[in-house]
C-alpha positions in Angstrom: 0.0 0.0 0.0 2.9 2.6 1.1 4.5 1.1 -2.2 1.8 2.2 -4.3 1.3 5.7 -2.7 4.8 6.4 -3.4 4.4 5.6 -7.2 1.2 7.8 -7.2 3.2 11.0 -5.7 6.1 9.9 -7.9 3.7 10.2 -10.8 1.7 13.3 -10.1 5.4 14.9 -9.6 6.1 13.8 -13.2 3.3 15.4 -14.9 3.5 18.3 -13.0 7.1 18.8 -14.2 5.7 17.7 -17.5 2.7 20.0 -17.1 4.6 23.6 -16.0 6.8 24.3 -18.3 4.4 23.2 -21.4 1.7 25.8 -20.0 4.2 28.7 -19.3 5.3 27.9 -22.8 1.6 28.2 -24.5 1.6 31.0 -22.5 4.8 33.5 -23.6 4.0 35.0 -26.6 6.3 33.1 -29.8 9.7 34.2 -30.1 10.7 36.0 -33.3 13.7 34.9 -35.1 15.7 37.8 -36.0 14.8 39.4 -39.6 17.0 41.0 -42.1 16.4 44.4 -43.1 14.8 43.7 -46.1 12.5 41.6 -43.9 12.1 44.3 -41.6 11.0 47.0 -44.1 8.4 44.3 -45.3 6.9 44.1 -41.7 6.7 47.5 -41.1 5.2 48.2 -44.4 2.3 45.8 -44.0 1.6 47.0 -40.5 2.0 50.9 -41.0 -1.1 51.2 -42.7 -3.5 48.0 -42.1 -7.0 48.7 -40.2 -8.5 45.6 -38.5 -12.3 45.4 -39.1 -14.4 43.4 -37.1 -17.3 42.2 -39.3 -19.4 39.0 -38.0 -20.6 35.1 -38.7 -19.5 34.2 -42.7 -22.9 33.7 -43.4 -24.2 37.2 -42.3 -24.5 40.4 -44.2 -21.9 42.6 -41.9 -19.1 40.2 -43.0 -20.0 41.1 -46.7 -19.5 44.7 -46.1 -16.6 44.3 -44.3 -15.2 42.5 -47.4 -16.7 45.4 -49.7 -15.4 48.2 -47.7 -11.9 46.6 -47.8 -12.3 46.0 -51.6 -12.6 49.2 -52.7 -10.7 51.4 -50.1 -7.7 49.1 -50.4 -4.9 51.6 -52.0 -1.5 49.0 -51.7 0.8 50.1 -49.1 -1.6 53.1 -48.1 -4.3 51.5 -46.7 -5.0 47.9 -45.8 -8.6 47.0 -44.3 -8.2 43.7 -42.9 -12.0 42.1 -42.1 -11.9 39.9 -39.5 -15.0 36.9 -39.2 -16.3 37.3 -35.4 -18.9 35.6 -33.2 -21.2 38.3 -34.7 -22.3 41.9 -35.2 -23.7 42.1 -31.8 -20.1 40.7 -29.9 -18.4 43.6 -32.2 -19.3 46.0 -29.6 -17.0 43.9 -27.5 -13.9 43.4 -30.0 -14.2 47.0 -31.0 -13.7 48.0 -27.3 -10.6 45.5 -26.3 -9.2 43.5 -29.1 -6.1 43.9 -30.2 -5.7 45.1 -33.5 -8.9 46.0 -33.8 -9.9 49.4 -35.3 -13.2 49.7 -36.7 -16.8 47.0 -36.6 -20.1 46.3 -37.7 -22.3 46.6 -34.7 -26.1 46.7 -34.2 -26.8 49.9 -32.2 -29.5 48.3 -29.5 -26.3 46.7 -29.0 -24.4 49.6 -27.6 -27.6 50.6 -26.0 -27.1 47.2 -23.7 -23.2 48.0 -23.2 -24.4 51.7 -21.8 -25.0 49.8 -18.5 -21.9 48.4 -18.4 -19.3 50.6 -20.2 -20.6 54.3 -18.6 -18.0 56.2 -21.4 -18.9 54.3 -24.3 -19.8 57.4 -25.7 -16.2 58.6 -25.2 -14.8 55.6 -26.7 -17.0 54.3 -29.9 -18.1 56.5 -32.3 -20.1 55.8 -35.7 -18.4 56.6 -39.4 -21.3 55.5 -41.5 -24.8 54.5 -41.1 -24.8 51.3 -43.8 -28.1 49.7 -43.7 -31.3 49.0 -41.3 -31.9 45.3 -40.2 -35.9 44.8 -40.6 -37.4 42.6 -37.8 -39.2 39.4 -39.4 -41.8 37.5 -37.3 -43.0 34.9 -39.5 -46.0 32.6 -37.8 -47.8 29.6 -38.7 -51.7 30.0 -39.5 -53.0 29.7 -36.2 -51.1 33.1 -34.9 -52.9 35.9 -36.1 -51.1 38.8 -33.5 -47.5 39.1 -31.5 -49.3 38.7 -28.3 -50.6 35.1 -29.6 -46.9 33.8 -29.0 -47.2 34.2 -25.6 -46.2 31.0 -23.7 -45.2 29.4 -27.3 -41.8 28.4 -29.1 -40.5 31.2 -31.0 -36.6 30.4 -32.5 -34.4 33.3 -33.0 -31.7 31.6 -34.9 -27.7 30.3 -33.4 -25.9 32.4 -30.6 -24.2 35.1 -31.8 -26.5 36.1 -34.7 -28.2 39.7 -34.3 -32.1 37.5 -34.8 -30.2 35.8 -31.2 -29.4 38.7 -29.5 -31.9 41.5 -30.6 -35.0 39.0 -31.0 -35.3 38.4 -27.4 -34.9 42.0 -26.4 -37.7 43.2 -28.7 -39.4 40.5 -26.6 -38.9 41.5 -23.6 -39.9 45.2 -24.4 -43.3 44.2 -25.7 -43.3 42.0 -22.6 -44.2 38.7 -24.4 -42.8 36.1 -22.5 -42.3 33.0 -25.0 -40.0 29.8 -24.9 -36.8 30.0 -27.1 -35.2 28.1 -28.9 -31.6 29.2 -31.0 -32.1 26.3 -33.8 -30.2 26.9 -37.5 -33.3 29.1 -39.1 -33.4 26.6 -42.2 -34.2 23.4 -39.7 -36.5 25.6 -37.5 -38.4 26.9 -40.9 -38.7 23.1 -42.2 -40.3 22.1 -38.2 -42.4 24.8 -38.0 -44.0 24.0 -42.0 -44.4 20.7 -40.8 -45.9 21.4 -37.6 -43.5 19.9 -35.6 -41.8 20.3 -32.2 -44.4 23.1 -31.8 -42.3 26.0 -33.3 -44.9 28.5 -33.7 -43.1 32.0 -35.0 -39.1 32.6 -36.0 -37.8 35.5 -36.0 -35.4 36.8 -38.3 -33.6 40.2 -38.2 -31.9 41.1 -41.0 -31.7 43.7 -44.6 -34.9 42.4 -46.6 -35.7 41.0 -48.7 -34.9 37.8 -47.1 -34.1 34.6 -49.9 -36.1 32.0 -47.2 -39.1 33.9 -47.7 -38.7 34.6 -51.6 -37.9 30.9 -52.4 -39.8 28.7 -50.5 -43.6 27.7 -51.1 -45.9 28.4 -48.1 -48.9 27.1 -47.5 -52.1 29.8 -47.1 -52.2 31.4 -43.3 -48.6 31.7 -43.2 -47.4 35.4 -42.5 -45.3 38.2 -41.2 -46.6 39.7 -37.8 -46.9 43.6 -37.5 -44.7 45.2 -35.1 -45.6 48.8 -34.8 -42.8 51.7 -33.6 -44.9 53.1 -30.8 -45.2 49.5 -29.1 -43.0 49.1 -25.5 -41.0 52.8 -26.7 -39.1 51.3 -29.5 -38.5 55.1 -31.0 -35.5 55.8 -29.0 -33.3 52.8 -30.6 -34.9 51.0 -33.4 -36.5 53.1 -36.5 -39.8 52.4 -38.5 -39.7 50.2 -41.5 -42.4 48.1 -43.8 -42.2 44.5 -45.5 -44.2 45.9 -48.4 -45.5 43.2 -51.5 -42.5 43.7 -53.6 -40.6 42.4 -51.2 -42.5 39.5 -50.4 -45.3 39.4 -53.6 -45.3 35.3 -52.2 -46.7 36.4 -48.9 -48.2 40.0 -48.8 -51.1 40.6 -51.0 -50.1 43.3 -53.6 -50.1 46.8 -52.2 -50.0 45.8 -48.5 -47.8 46.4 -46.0 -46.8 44.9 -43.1 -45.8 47.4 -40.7 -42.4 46.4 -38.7 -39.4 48.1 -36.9 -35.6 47.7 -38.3 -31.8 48.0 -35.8 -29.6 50.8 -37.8 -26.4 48.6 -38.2 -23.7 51.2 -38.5 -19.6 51.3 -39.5 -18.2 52.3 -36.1 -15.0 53.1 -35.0 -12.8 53.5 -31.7 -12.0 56.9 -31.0 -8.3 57.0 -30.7 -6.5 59.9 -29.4 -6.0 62.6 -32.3 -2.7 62.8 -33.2 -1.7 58.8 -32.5 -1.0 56.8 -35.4 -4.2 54.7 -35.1 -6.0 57.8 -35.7 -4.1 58.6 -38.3 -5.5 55.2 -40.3 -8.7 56.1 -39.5 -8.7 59.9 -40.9 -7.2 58.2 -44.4 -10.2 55.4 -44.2 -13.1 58.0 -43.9 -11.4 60.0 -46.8 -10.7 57.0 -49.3 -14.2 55.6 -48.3 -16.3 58.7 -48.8 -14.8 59.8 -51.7 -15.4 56.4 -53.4 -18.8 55.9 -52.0 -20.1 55.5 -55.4 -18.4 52.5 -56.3 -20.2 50.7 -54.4 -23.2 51.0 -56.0 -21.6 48.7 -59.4 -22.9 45.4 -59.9 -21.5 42.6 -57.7 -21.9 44.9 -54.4 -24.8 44.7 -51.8 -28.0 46.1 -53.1 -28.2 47.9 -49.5 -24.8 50.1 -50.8 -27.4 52.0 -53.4 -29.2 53.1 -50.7 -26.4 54.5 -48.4 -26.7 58.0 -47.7 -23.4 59.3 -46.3 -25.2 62.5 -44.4 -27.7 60.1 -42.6 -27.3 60.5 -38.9 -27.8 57.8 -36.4 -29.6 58.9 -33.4 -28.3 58.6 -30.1 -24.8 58.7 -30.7 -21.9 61.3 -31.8 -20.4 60.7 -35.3 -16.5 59.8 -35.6 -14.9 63.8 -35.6 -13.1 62.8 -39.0 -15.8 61.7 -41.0 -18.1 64.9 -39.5 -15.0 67.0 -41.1 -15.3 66.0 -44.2 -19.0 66.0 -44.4 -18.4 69.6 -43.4 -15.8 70.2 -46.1 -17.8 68.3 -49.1 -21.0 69.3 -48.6 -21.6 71.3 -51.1 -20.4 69.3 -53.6 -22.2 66.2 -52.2 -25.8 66.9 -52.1 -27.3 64.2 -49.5 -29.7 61.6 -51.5 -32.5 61.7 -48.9 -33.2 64.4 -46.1 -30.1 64.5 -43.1 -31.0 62.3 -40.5 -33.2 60.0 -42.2 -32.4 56.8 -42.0 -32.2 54.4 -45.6 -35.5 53.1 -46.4 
């Protein structure tokens, strides 16, 4: 017995000395071998002037902006947007705030309204560039649910964690005060259970820019529909905005020249606010001048629809636009006559 106790300490000695040094290796950041100059000058070049952009999921919309923007603001050694594939738009607020390398993000701005609780000087620290594109809040129901307040007490899936449906979709919820059972399924197996009837799924919610191709493509049986959602319901006017699924969206599932009255997130280009005069800042004054001065390449074919419909002057309400791109509103506009009114939204 003494004999095997002895081989048992022996052991957990070994692996602890096995153990220690392997975690404070995984732990010290990798050495770098020594570079030559000409390797040197290469590293410095791709560094000086690369922005890290924190976009979202690959399957999500922010992600393709992200792409976009670095596309066509990408000017060799004098500006290199790098996107960056996140948990999503809503954990942006997060990376944008204290990742390393990071810059500029896609976020959701009920997002930063959540982080105002925690994060008192957010205003101080995050500031929006651009107000891309509104996210439009889809409640689709089975026959049988003819209002919001039917859901009550009933499934209602608001797609995987991480998605702005995931994290958005319950808030609206609990605003209106509808307390309903989630579920965070993949929207495509959720879609299929709920046509079928099964596992009781009675609504999903999808938040994204319409239209959306689940709802153009698939064949849905009569009673199907969107649920209304009006802007006055549980306050929504002092985060989200007022937006329609008309027919032309959805001619499959609105009768022609109805509307379905919903509310949509602005999802906005925002940047950290880095001290004027440091070289992040710096990369950020040259972004907002190569991306606003080339705003109308964006509109080509092969870009997001959503891009034709950006209006650079739009303001986002609530927050304080990033001091650079404010200064060259100021400077261009009167050559640059807004699209729609400043401070309407697009839409």
């Amino acid at each position: 017995m003494i004999r095997l106790r002895a081989i048992a300490i022996g052991l957990c000695i070994l692996i602890t000395g096995l153990t220690q040094p392997l975690t404070r290796t995984m732990a010290q950041p990798r050495p770098e071998p020594p570079l030559s100059g000409a390797e040197m000058a290469v590293k410095q070049k791709l560094n000086a002037w690369t922005v890290g952009l924190a976009g979202g999921l690959l399957e999500g919309a922010p992600i393709r902006f992200a792409t976009e923007i670095a596309r066509v603001v990408d000017e060799r050694d004098a500006l290199h947007v790098l996107p960056v594939v996140t948990r999503g738009p809503t954990q942006n607020v997060e990376a944008l705030l204290y990742l390393r390398g990071i810059d500029l993000a896609i976020i959701n701005t009920d997002a930063l309204e959540q982080f105002r609780s925690l994060t008192p000087n957010i205003d101080q620290r995050i500031a929006y560039i651009l107000s891309l594109f509104p996210s439009e809040v889809h409640i689709f129901a089975r026959p049988e649910i003819t209002s919001i307040s039917d859901l009550a007490g009933k499934k209602v899936n608001f797609n995987t964690p991480g998605t702005t449906a995931a994290y958005s979709g319950p808030l609206i919820f609990d605003r209106l005060k509808i307390n309903v059972e989630r579920t965070f399924m993949p929207h495509p197996a959720a879609l299929e259970r709920m046509r079928r009837g099964e596992d009781e799924i009675a609504a999903v919610v999808f938040i994204t820019s319409k239209p959306v191709d689940a709802f153009l493509r698939g064949r849905w049986e009569a009673g199907f529909k969107f649920l209304p959602v009006d802007i006055a319901d549980a306050d929504f006017s002092n985060v989200y905005l007022p937006s329609t699924l008309t027919s032309r969206d959805y001619p499959q599932l609105i009768p022609e020249g109805q509307n379905v009255s919903t509310i949509a997130i602005p999802t906005i280009l925002a940047a950290y606010n880095w001290p004027q005069g440091s070289d992040r800042y710096g990369r950020l004054v040259r972004l907002v001048d190569y991306l606003f001065s080339r705003i109308d390449q964006f509109q080509a074919q092969g870009f997001h629809p959503a891009w034709r419909e950006v209006n650079l002057a739009a303001q986002v309400p609530g927050l304080r636009r990033f001091p650079p791109a404010q200064e060259w509103l100021d400077r261009n506009r009167a050559s640059r006559a807004p699209r729609v009114p400043v401070g309407a939204m697009p839409r």
